[in-house]
N, C-alpha and C positions, 0 to 999 in steps of 0.2 A: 701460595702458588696460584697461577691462574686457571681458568678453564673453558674449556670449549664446549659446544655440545652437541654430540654424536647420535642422532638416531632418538633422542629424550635421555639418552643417558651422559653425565656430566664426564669431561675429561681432562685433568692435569695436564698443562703443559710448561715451557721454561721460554722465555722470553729469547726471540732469537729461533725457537724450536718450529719446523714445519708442520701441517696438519698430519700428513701420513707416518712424520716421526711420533709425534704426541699418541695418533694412534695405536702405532707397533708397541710403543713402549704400556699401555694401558692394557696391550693383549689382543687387541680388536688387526686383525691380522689377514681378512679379505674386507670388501664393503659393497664389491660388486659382482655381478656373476657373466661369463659369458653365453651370446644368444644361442650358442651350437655347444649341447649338453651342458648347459648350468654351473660349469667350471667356474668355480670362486679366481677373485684377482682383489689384489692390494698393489703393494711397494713391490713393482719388480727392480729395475733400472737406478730407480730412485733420485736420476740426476734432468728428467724434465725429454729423454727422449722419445721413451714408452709412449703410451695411453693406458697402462693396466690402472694404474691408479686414480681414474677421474672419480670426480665427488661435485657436491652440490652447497656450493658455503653461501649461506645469506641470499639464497632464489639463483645464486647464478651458478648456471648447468656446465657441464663439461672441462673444470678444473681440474689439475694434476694436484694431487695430492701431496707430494715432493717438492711441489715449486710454489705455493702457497704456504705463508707467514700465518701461524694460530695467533690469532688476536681475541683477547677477554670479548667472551659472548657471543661470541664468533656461533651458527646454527651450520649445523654440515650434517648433511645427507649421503647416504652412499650413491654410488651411480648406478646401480639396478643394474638392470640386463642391458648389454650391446645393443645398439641401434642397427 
């Protein structure tokens, strides 16, 4: 199986599988929190309308989670706090 990696920690995923699916299914179930009380956020929507689920894959900022392809080695960051 392949894997991505979350935070330093490594994550299974299946060929075809988006990052925030590879996530939910490893347990990892927020990544980010919002600016107005700390409120966690992941996969809301999950089909690329939201913005709950932005991430940071390979330096580049403000990805959806949902609509991004886990590719082998793939480095993903959560998106921190709302801007």
């Amino acid at each position: 199986m392949s894997q991505i990696v979350f935070e330093g920690r490594p994550v299974p995923f299946h060929p075809g599988q988006s990052i925030g699916a590879a996530l939910t299914a490893a347990g990892i179930r927020s990544w980010r929190t919002t600016r107005s009380g700390g409120r966690p956020r992941g996969l809301y929507c999950g089909i690329g309308v939201c913005f709950d689920c932005l991430i940071t894959v390979n330096g580049r900022p403000s990805l959806r989670a949902c609509m991004v392809e886990a590719r082998e080695g793939d480095v993903v960051e959560g998106g921190g706090r709302d801007a």
